[in-house]
C-alpha positions as CSV (number, residue, x, y, z in Angstrom):
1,X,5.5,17.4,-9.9
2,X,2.5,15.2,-9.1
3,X,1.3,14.7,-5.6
4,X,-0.5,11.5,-3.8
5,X,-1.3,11.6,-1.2
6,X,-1.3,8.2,0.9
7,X,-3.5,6.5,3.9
8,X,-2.0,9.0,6.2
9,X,-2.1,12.9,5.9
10,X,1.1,14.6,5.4
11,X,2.9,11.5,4.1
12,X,3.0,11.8,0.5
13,X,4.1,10.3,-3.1
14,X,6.2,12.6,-5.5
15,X,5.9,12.0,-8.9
16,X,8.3,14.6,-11.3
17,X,7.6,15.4,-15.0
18,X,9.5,13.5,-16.8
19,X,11.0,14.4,-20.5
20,X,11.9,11.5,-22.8
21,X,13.5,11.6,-25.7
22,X,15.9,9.7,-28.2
23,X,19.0,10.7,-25.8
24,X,17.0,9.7,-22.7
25,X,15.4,11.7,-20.2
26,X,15.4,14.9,-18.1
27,X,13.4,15.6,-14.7
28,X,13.7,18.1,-12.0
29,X,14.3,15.6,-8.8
30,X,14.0,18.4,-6.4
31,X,12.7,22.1,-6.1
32,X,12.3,24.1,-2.9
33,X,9.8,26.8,-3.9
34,X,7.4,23.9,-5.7
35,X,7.9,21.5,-2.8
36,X,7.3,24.1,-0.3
37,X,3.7,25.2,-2.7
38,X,2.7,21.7,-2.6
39,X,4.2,19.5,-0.2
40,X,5.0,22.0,3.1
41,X,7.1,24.2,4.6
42,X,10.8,22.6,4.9
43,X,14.3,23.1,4.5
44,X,16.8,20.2,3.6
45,X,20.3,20.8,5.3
46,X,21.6,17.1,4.6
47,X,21.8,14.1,1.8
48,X,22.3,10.4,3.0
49,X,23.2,7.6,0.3
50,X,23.2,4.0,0.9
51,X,24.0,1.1,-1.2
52,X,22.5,-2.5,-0.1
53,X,21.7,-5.7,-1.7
54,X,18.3,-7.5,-1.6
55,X,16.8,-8.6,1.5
56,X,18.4,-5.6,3.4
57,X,15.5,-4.4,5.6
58,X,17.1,-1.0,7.2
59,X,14.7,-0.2,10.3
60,X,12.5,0.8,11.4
61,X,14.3,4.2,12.5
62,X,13.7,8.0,13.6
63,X,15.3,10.7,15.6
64,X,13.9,12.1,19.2
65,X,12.2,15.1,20.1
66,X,14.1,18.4,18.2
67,X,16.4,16.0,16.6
68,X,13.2,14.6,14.8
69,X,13.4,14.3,10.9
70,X,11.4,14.9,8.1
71,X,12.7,12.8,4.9
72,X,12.3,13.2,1.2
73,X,13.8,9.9,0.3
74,X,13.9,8.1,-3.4
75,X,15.7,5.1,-4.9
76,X,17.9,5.9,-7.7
77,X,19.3,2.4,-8.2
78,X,17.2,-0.6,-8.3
79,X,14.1,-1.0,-6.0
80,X,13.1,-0.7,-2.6
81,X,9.9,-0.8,-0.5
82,X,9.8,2.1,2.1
83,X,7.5,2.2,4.7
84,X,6.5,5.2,6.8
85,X,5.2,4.4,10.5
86,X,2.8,6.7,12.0
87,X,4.7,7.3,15.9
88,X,2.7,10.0,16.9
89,X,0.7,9.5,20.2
90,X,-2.6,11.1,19.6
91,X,-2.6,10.8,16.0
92,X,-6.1,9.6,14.5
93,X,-3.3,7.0,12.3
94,X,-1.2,5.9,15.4
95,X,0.9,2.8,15.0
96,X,-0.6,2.3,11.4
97,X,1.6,2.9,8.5
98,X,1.9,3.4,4.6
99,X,4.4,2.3,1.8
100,X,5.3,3.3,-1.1
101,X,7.2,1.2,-4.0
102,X,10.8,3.4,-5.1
103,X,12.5,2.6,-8.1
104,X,15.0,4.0,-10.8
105,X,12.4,3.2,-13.3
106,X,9.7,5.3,-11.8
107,X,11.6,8.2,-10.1
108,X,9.3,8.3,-7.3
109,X,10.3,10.3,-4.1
110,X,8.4,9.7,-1.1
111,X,7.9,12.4,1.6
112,X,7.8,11.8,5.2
113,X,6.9,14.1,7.7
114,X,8.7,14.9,11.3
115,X,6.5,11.9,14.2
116,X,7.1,9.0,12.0
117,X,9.2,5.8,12.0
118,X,11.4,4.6,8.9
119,X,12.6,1.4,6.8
120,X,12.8,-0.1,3.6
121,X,13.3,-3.7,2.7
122,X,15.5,-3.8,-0.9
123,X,13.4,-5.9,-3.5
124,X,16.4,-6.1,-6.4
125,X,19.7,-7.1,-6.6
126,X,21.5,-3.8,-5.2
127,X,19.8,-0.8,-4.5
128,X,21.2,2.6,-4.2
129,X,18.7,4.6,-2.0
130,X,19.2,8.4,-1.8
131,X,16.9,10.5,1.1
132,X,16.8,14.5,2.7
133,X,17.0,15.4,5.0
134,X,15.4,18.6,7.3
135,X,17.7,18.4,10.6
136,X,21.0,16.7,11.0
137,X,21.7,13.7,12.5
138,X,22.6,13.1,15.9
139,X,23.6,9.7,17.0
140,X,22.6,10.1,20.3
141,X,19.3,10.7,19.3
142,X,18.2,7.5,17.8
143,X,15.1,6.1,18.1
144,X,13.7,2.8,16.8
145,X,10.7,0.1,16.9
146,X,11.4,-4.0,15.8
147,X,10.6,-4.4,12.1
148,X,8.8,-7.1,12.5
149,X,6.1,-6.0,15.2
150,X,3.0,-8.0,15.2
151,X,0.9,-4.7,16.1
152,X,2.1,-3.3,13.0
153,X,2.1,-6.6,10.4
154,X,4.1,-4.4,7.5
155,X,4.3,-7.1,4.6
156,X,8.2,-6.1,3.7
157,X,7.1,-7.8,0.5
158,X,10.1,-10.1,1.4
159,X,9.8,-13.2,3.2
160,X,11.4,-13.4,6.7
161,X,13.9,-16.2,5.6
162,X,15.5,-13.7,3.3
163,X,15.2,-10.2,5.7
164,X,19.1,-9.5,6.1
165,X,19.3,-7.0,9.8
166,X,22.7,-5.3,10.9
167,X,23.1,-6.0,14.5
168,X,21.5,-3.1,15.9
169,X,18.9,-3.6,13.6
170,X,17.7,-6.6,15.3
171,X,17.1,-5.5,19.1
172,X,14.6,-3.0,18.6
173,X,11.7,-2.6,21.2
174,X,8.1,-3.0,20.2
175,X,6.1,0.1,19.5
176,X,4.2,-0.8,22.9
177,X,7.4,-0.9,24.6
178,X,8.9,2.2,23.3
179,X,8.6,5.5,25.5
180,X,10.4,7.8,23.1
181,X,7.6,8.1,20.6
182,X,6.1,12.1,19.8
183,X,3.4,14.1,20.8
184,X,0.5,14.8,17.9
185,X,-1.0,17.6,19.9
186,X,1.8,19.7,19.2
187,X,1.6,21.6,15.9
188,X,6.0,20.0,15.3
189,X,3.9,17.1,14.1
190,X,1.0,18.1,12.8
């Protein structure tokens, strides 16, 4: 696997070897001991699937304190644009964030660390969107900032007109507002 690293340390782009031949193609999507020799230390105990269609913007989302999350996420149908959120108070990259562009075509995985808000806005017709994660979810846990906060101005790549929320989706606080956010001096989210 090939590593990129992105604008913000520990949040990185996966790229496997891919074979091709006349019947297709084969790739390794995940190993622990190579991830772990050059990604980090982690352990994946659950899978998540969704399906959506385009202009579905799930986020931006994370989980509090020792429920906190790290995510190995890819899109195995279609495309999305996911977007990591630096949430870390103390962090050199605070309230800035980084993307990366997920498709079926280019198998991409996108790794992002425990201190960080998630989305992704779909950019095709349907998009089935697989993601790991390191610590289960707890629903009383949740955590979230609006999608559309001026202080961060992510460019969803879709226009506002088009952004389809759920509900809950749509009454998130601003990252100014939000007084769950994590701690970067502790080595958790380092």
């Amino acid at each position: 696997m090939n590593i990129i690293k992105t604008s913000i340390s520990g949040v990185v782009i996966i790229e496997p070897r891919i074979f091709n031949d006349d019947r297709g193609y084969f790739y390794e999507s995940f190993s622990q001991r190579e991830f772990e020799n050059k990604v980090c230390k982690t352990v994946f105990i659950q899978d998540n699937e969704s399906k959506s269609s385009y202009g579905v913007l799930r986020g931006l989302h994370f989980q509090k304190g020792k429920y906190s999350q790290s995510k190995l996420v890819s899109c195995v149908k279609g495309q999305v644009l996911d977007v990591a959120v630096d949430i870390r108070k103390g962090s050199p990259n605070f309230g800035k964030w980084t993307s990366c562009l997920l498709s079926a075509e280019n198998h991409r995985r996108f790794f992002i660390p425990r201190g960080f808000a998630h989305g992704f806005s779909v950019l095709s017709d349907i998009a089935v969107f697989q993601y790991k994660c390191d610590n289960y979810y707890a629903p009383d846990q949740e955590g979230s900032i609006q999608w559309n906060d001026l202080a961060l101005n992510i460019d969803w790549q879709i226009s506002d007109d088009k952004i389809i929320l759920s509900d809950k989706d749509r009454k998130h606080p601003l990252l100014k507002d939000c007084d769950c956010l994590f701690d970067y001096n502790t080595d958790l989210y380092k």
